[in-house]
Every structure is written in C-alpha cells, then in structure tokens.
Phi, psi and omega in degrees: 000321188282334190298298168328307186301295181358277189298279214332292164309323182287339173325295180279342161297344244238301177323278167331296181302326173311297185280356175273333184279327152309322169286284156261045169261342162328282168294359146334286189319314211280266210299329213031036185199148146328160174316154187245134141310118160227156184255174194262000184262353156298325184289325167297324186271331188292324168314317154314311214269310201267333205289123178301322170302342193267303166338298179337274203298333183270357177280321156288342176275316183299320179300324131014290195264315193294338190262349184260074165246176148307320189266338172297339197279353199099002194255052187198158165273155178248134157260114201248136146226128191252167158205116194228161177233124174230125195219123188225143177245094210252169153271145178222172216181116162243133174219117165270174173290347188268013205106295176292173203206127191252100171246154184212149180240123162063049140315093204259121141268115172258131163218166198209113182227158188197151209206117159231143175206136175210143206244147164229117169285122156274310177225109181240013152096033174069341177332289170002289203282334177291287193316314185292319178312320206291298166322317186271352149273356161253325132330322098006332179276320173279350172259359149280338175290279197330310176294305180318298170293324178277339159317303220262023200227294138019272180304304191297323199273319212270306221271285200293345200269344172317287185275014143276333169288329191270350196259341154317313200264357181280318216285322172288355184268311206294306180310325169313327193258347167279324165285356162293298182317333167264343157292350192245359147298324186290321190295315191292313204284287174339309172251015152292310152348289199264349136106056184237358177203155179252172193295322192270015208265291213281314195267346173281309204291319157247019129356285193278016174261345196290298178312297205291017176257295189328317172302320188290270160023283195284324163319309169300337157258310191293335161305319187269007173271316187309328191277332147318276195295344174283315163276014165295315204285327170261355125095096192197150149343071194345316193255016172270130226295167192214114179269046193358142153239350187261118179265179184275155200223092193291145189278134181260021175185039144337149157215101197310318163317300174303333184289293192313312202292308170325291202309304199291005147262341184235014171295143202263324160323270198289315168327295212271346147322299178264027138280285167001307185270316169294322151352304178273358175257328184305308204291324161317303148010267195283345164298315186298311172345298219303309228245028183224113174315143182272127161238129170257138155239154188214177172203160178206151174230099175274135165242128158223130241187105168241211166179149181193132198271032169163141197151204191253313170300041206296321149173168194245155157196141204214149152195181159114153223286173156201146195195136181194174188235119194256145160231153173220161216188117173246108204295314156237143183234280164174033157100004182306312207267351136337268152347283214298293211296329173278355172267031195237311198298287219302329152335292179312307221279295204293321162311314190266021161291312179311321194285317167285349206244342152307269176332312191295308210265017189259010181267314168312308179282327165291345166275340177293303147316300153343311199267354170274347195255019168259336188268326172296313210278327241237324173292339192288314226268324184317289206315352201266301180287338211272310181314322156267340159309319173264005159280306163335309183265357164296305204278024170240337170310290175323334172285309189303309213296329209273341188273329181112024196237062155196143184298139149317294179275018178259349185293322176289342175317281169311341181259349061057292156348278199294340179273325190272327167266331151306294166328326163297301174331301191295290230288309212280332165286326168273008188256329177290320207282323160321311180282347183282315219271000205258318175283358189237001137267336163301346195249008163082003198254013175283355166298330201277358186087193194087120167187000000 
C-alpha cells in the first residue's frame, strides 16, 4: 500500500511538472528562446509601433494631411488640355439656286482641334477659405482618433500585462500551497506508517494535495491565454512565452482637481467632440458661399485646323488666346442651398449640445473612477494586512498540526485561508491598478507614462 501512495504522488508531481514543461516548450518551438523579460513601457513601444490597428488609423491619418491641401479647398486654377482629330467620310448631293449642282462619293472631312485653357474660382462667397479650415480640422480629427486608439490599445496592453504579473504571483502562491500539502501528505503517510494516523487522515490530505494541483493546472492556462492577448496586441508570435518584470506599483498622489482640470483639455473623447463641432461651424461656412456670385477667370489657347474634299469651304485655320471673366449667380434652386444652410446652423446647435454633455459625463466618470479607485486602494491595504495574518497562522498551524494538536480540517481551513487571501490581496491590487489606468486615461495623460 505505501509503495502504491508513493507512485501515485509522484504521479501528480509528474503531472505538474509535465504541464509546466509543455507550457513552456510551447513557447520555444514558436520562438527558439526562452522566456523573454520584457517591461512593460517596452511592450508599449513596441505596441505603437506594430499593433495593426494603430497602423490603420495612422494610415487615416496621413490620408488626412494628404487631402489638407489648397487645391482640394479650391483655392488655386485648374489648367486643362483637350485635343481632338475628326475625320468623316460622307456621300453628298447639292443643288444650288443658280442651278448647279455638286455631287461626291466618300468625301473625307478632317478636322483638328487643340485647346489649354486655365480657369481661376476668385470669389466664391469665402467658401474657399471655409473648405480650407474644414480640411485642416479634420485632419486634427485624425490625429485624434489616432491619440484615441493608442490610449485605448495603451489601457488594454497595461491592464493585461498587470494581470499577468498577479496571476504569476497567485500561481506561485497556489505552488506554494501545494508543497504544504505534499508535507502534510508525507507527514500523514509517515505517520500512518507508524500507526499515529488512519487511512482517513492519509486520504483527505491526499484529496487536498490533488485541488492544489488542479489549481496549478487551470493558473497555467489563464497565464497562456493572457500571454495570447498580450502578443495579439503587440503584433508578436502568439504563444511566446513572456515574463513579466514591472510588478504593480499604486500611484500615492492622485489628485481629482488636477485629474479633472487635464481631462477638459487632453481628454481624447471629449478632443474628437470638439473638433466635430467646429467641423460643423466650418460647413455652415462654406453653405453661405452659395449665396454669393462665383467669379472665375479664365484663358485659353486654341488651334483649328479643318480641310474638306466638298463644300463651300476647302479648308481652315484659326489658332491663337482668348481671356475673359465669368460670374456666375444662382438666382433660384427652389430653396435647396437655403435648406442645406439652415440644416447646417441646426448641425452646429446638436454638436455643441454633444460637446456639453460630453463634458457633463466625462466629469461624471472621472469622479466616479476616482471614488472606485480610492475605494480599491484602500480594500488593497486591508487585504495586504489580512494577508500577513494568515500567513502568520499557517506557519503556527504547521507546528501545531506535526505536534497533534490541530485537526486535518482545521488545518486545511488555514491553509485555504492563505490562499483565498492571497487571491483577494492581488485582485484587489489589480483592480485598484485598473482604476489608476482607467483615470488616467480619462484626464488624457496615459501616453505620458505612470503606468
């Protein structure tokens, strides 16, 4: 029988060791290296630099800039060249009044034209100057989606590299509670040996030595999921394994008036709102144009060159400039560019309602964040203590229990204890570390580092 517990425990130490040497050979294969130490503002540049999404959006933004020119606004001349060759072949039949009479079969007419003409809008009612603003605010938009998406890629890489540092130090807590657990099966089995303990002594202990493996087990895949989305984000070999170094470190000196004054100039949220509304102050702009004559100037340079084997003609040539000044005026459209202009004011009047109401709620969330993250800092610091109090009594549980004076189950209790608190402890430090990053992205200051 003791030989059987034997293999049986090396079974599941076997077990453990197994799936941890899978996990990371995993990551080998894929890598040809070992775990990689990365920090985490290392993980961030790289995340900038690689993350496709983040591409995306900077590729809109340059299509942006490429489009915030003068001539998209209208404010420059277009220069044209047309040329054309026409050749007709016709039969014709003439009879004039004096009598006579012509007829030709398959006559060819050639003609030849050639054209540069180049137009200038002069005066368009400033629409122009409108078109131009509009562009270069919107260009301001795309580089706020651009700030906007890297927060939020930012948040997501900082938030996952956290809780891959806490679920490491859980995992490592969890191994922990598992080499008690093969002591006090060794302790148990030894002293079934010797007959100071029963088989049911012998069989509870190993029960709980089994849940703490199980645990280590289900700890090890939520590390290799974490460790998944943490290289999606950094545009990286999925399963290669990653070793966290920056543990989490709570910021001592928040402050909401300062938090609160950032957000209303650098909030990334509230930036592509009030570009938006001036966007919609721009268009109104460029509606009033409508309602003002267009003056154009133009020039030209002409050839015309014909030849015809019957007609009155044999043939022509003309070339040589022409320049003059066009207005144009559109006296009715049956009330459209009206319409457009008055869905243009009401455009404005509903943006800067968004713009206030942005504001309202983005004061509302920072104080809301704020009072969880005063409340997170504050569950870490219990947890922190409860946490060396059950460490404290495991290690006065182990003495009692090797002495006989403490129960299978009051021990397992304590050690349950040390486990359940530790688990509180991290979730509550990572949760606390969520509301810092969640405020500091709302005050707009998560690019800046702090993390």
């Amino acid at each position: 029988m003791n030989i059987n517990m034997q293999n049986f425990r090396g079974l599941i130490a076997g077990a453990v060791l197994f799936l941890g040497i899978v996990y990371t050979t995993q990551g080998q294969a894929q890598t040809g290296s070992a775990e990689i130490q990365l920090s985490l503002s290392e993980l961030i540049e790289r995340a900038l630099q690689e993350n496709y999404q983040i591409r995306i959006v900077r590729n809109t933004e340059r299509t942006a800039a490429n489009n915030n020119t003068r001539g998209n606004a209208g404010m420059l001349p277009e220069v044209n060249i047309t040329a054309q060759r026409r050749t007709s072949v016709n039969n014709s039949q003439q009879q004039f009044f004096t009598g006579d009479s012509q007829e030709a079969n398959n006559a060819k007419s050639t003609a030849t034209t050639a054209n540069m003409e180049a137009s200038w809008i002069v005066f368009d009612g400033l629409a122009m100057f409108a078109r131009k603003e509009q562009l270069a605010q919107l260009q301001q938009l795309s580089k706020a989606d651009t700030r906007f998406f890297m927060e939020q890629t930012v948040a997501d890489l900082a938030s996952t590299y956290y809780q891959l540092q806490q679920e490491n130090q859980l995992l490592t807590a969890y191994r922990e509670s598992l080499d008690v657990s093969q002591e006090r099966l060794d302790f148990t089995e030894h002293s079934y040996e010797l007959g100071n303990a029963n088989m049911l002594d012998v069989q509870l202990a190993r029960v709980d030595c089994n849940t703490d493996s199980a645990l280590i087990v289900n700890q090890l895949a939520q590390i290799q999921e974490l460790t998944i989305v943490i290289n999606r984000l950094i545009n990286r070999d999925l399963v290669t394994p990653i070793q966290t170094t920056d543990s989490i470190q709570l910021s001592p000196n928040l402050e909401l008036p300062a938090l609160a004054a950032s957000a209303r100039t650098n909030n990334a949220s509230l930036n592509q709102q009030q570009l938006a509304e001036l966007i919609a102050i721009s268009e109104v702009d460029i509606r009033k144009g409508a309602l003002f004559p267009e003056v154009e100037l133009y020039s030209s340079f002409g050839f015309n060159r014909q030849a015809n084997e019957v007609g009155f003609l044999e043939s022509s040539r003309s070339f040589g400039p022409e320049y003059g000044i066009r207005v144009r005026f559109n006296l009715f459209s049956g009330g459209r560019e009206e319409a457009q202009r008055q869905n243009s004011l009401i455009q404005v009047e509903t943006e800067q309602l968004r713009t206030e109401d942005l504001i309202l709620e983005t004061e509302a969330s920072l104080q809301v964040a704020y009072a969880r993250w005063q409340s997170r800092v504050r569950q870490t610091e219990l947890e922190q203590q409860s946490l060396a109090a059950a460490q404290e009594a495991l290690f006065i549980a182990q003495r009692q229990y090797e002495l006989g004076a403490l129960t299978n189950v009051d021990f397992r209790l304590i050690q349950l204890n040390v486990v359940n608190a530790n688990t509180r402890f991290l979730q509550a430090q990572l949760l606390a570390k969520q509301r810092e990053l969640e405020l500091l992205r709302l005050s707009g200051s998560l690019l800046e580092g702090g993390w």
